[in-house]
N, C-alpha and C positions, 0 to 999 in steps of 0.2 A: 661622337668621336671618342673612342677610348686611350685614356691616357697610362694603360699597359705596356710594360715594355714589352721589347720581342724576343720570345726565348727562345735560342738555339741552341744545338750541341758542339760541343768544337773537340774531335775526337784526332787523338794523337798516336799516330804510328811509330814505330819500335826502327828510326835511323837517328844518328846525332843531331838532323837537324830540329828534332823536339824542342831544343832549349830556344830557338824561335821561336816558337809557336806562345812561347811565356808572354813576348813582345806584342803579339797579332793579339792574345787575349785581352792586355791590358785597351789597345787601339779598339778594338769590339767593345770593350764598356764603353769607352767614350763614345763611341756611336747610340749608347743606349742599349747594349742587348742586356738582355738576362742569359748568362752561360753558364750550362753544365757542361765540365770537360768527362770526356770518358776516353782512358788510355788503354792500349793495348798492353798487356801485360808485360810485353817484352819491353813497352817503352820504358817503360820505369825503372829501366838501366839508365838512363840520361836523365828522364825529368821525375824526381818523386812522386808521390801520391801529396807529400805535405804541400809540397809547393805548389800543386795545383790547388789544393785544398782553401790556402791562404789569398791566392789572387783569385779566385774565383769566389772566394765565402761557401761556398757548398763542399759538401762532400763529394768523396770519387770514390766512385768502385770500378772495377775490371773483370769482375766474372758477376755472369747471371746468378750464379749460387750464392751471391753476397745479397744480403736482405731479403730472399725469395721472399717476402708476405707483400712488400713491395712490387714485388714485378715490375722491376725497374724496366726491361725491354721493351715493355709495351707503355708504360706510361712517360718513360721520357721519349719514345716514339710519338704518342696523341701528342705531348704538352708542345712540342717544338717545330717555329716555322720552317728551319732547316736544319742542315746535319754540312757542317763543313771539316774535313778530315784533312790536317796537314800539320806534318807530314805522312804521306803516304808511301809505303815503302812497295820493292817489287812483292814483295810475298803478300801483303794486305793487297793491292790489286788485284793480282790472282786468287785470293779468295772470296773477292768480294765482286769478281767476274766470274768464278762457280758458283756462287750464291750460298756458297757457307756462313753459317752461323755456329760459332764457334768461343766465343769470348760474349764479351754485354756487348762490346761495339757494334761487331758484327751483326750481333740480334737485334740492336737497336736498327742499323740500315735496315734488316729486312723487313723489319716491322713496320718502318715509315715510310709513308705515302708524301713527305716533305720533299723538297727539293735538294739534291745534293750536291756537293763542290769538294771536290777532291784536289789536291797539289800535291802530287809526286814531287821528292826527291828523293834520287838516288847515284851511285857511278854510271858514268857516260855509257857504260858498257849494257851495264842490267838496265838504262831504259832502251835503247836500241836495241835490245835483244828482239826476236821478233815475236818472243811468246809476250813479254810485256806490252807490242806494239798491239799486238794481238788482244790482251785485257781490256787494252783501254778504247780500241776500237770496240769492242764488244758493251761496255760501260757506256762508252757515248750512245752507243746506239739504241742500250733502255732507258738512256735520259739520263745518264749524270754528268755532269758539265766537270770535265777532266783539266785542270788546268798546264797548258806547258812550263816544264822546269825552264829555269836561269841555263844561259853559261856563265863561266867561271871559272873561279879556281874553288874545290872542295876540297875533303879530308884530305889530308898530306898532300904530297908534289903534285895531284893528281887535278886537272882540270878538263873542261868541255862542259855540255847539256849535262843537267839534272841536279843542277844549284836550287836549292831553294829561292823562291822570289821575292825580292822587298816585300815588307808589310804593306806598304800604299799600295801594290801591285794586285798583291792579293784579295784586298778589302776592294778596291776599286772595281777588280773583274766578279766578288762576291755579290757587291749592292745591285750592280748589271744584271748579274744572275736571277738574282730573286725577285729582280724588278722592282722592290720597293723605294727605292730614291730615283726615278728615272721620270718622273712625274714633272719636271721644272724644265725639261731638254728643251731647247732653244729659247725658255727664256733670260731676261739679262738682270739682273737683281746686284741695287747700290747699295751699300749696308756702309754706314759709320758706327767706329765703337772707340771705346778710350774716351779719356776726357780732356777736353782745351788746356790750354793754361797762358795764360797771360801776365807779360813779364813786368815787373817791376824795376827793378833793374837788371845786371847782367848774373846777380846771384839768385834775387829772389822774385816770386812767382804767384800769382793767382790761381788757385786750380780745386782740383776734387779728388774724391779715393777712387776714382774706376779704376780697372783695371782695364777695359776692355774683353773680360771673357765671354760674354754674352753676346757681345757682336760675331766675334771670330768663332760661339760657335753654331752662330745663325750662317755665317758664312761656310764653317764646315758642310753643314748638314746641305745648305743651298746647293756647294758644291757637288756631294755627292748623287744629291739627284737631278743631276744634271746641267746645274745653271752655268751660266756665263757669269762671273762674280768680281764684283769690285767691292773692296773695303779700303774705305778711308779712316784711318788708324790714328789716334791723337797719344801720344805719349804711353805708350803701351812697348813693356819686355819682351811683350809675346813674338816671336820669331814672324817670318815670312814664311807663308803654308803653301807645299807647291797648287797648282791648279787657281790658283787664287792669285787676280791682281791685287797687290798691295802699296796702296799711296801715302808716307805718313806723313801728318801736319803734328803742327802745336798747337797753334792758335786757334778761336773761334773763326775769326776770318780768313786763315788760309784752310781750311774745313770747308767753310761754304760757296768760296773761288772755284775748288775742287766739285763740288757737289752741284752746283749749279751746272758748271761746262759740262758735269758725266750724265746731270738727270734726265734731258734732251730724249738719251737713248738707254734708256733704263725701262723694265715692266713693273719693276717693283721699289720701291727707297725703303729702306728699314732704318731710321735714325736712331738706334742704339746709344750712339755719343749723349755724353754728360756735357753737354756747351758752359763754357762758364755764360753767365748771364750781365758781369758786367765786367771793364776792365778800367786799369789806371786811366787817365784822360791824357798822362804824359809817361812814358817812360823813360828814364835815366841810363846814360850811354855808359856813366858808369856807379860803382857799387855805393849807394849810400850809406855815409855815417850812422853810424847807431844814435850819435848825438843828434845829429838833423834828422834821424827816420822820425817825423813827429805826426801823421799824417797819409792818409790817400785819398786822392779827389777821383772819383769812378765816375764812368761814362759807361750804358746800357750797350750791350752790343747787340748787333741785330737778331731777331728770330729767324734762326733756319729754316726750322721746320714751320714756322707759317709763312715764309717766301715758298720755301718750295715746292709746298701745298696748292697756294694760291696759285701759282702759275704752271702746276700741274696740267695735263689731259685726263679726259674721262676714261681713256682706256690702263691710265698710272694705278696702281696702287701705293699707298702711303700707308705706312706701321712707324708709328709713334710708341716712344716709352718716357716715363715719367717714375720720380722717384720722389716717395713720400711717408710720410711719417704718422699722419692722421688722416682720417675722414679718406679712405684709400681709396676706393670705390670710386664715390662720389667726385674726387678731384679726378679722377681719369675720365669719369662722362665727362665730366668740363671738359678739359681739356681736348677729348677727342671731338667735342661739335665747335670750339673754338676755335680750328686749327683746320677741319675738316676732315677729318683722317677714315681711312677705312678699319683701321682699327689702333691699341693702343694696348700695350703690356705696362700696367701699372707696378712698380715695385714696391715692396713695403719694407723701405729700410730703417726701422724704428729701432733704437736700440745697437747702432753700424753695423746693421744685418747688409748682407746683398754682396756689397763691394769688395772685390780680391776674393770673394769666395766661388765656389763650384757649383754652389746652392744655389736657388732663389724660391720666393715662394711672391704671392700678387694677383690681381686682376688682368684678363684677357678680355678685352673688352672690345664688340665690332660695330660699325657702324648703324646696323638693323637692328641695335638693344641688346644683344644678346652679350650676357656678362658669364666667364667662365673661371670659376676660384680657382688657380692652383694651388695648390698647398707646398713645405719646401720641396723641391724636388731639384733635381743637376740642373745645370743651366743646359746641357747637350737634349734633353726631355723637354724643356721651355724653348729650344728651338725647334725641336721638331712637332711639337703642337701649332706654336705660330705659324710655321710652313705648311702641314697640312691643312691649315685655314685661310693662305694664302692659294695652295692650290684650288680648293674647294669654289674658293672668291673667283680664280682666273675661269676655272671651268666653266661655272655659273655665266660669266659673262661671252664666254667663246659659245654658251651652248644655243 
């Protein structure tokens, strides 16, 4: 399994609604792509070269003539899985339904054999025209998946079709496209993330540093390809992400209330969550004195994830994660044949690495021995490793 990202183009047409497309790039990294933007020359009346330069990390060029020894056309044509253009305006349609090559864009479409995704916007007028109805007929029908514009309101008083589309909109009908997250369609996957916290009194708290971004963006990634998705959320900032059911608890015990009734009909549990592991034995209804704070009597709370292991089916799978400081490896075998799990992302937070951050880096460890190092990399990349090994696992079993 290669843990490469996937490199695409995300090529920018010459209408106002370029200064979206700043938005759709940033949502693409978080999916993990690697993106080269390539603008049409006339765009760069709306979006600069610098600005793509700085959200993207790479360079931008807009004519073939720039780094000829490169031969940019044909190598960012091999290097990338697709080639996604928006916006697209009426006149880049139309030449990109002659098959002009004209600009690097342009020569980069004709040079690749990738899959393409186009999102027009324009006035209601130029795309009802029938010559443009006419491009994009022509376009679908050598295979480029044309997306339809919004209605709305656009530039000045002016409204109707050929709004550009929400971001979610676009990225949702691009992942379809290419086919690569649609791998999980019809199954249902429980994912907890965040960490417990068990109260003390009505101020203060037992708890830990999650964040939760590891879970949600196990559950991103889940979503996109397809799944039916529940995250049980413990104390976590992170907003409510459409397409995703979200339940939030605080406690260790309102977590496993939750998780028990939803496991039933789950294919997959992913327990992400930081559980605390134990809590006061009494908590105070109200604030205690700093003079009588002398003291906490704890009581163990129970093991989630080995209840809900143990009373799993054989057809469940279970992904465990564990966060640790030495002997990293080896405590995640433990823990994965302890517990029974199909597999186990071990963290290595030595040093308060991991927690609140974008990063992670750990052991991917699966029930058949097999141990795979990450090294740091996003937690969006550590999700979609563990998912592609989760499909690998359901395959295996269905085949």
């Amino acid at each position: 399994m290669s843990s490469a990202k996937r490199e695409i183009i995300l090529g920018i047409g010459g209408g106002i609604a370029a200064y979206k497309s700043c938005e759709l790039l940033r949502r693409l990294q978080d999916l993990d792509f690697s993106i080269t933007v390539v603008p049409t020359p006339s765009s760069l009346n709306f979006v600069g070269s610098a600005t793509w330069e700085a959200l993207s990390g790479r360079s931008v060029s807009t004519e073939v003539w720039e780094n000829v020894e490169q031969v940019k056309h044909v190598s960012l044509a091999e290097l990338s899985e697709a080639i996604i253009i928006a916006p697209v305006t009426a006149d880049l349609l139309s030449r990109l339904a002659q098959g002009r090559a004209e600009d690097l864009l342009t020569n980069v479409v004709s040079a690749s054999k990738a899959p393409k995704f186009l999102v027009p916007a324009m006035h209601p007028n130029m795309w009802l025209n029938e010559s443009t109805q006419e491009n994009v007929r022509t376009l679908r029908a050598r295979g480029f998946e044309v997306m339809n514009p919004d209605e709305g309101r656009l530039t000045g008083d002016d409204s109707g079709i050929g709004r550009f589309p929400e971001t979610s909109e676009i990225i949702s009908a691009f992942l379809t496209y290419i086919g690569s997250h649609q791998d999980l369609k019809g199954k249902k996957l429980l994912i907890s993330a965040g960490g417990t916290r068990e109260a003390i009194d009505p101020v203060r708290f037992i708890g830990n540093r999650s964040s939760g971004k590891q879970g949600v963006a196990i559950a991103v990634e889940a979503r996109n390809r397809g799944a039916e998705v529940s995250l049980v959320l413990a104390n976590s900032n992170i907003s409510d992400i459409a397409g995703i059911e979200t339940i939030r608890v605080e406690t260790a015990q309102q977590m496993h209330l939750v998780l028990k009734q939803k496991m039933q009909n789950c294919d997959v549990l992913v327990m992400s969550a930081a559980v605390s592991d134990a809590k006061p034995s009494t908590s105070s209804s109200e604030k205690i004195k700093k003079k009588e704070f002398n003291s906490i009597d704890l009581v163990e709370n129970d093991d989630i994830l080995a209840d809900l292991s143990s009373a799993a089916n054989d057809s469940q799978l279970i992904i465990g994660f564990a966060a640790e400081t030495s002997n990293i490896e080896e405590s995640g075998r433990e823990k994965l044949k302890t517990k029974d799990l199909d597999f186990i992302y071990v963290n290595d937070v030595s040093g308060g690495a991991i927690f609140g951050s974008d990063l992670s880096a750990g052991f991917l460890i699966s029930s058949d021995g097999i141990s795979t190092r990450i090294e740091q990399t996003s937690k969006a990349k550590v999700a979609r490793m563990i998912l592609d090994n989760v499909v690998s696992r359901l395959s295996y079993a269905n085949g």
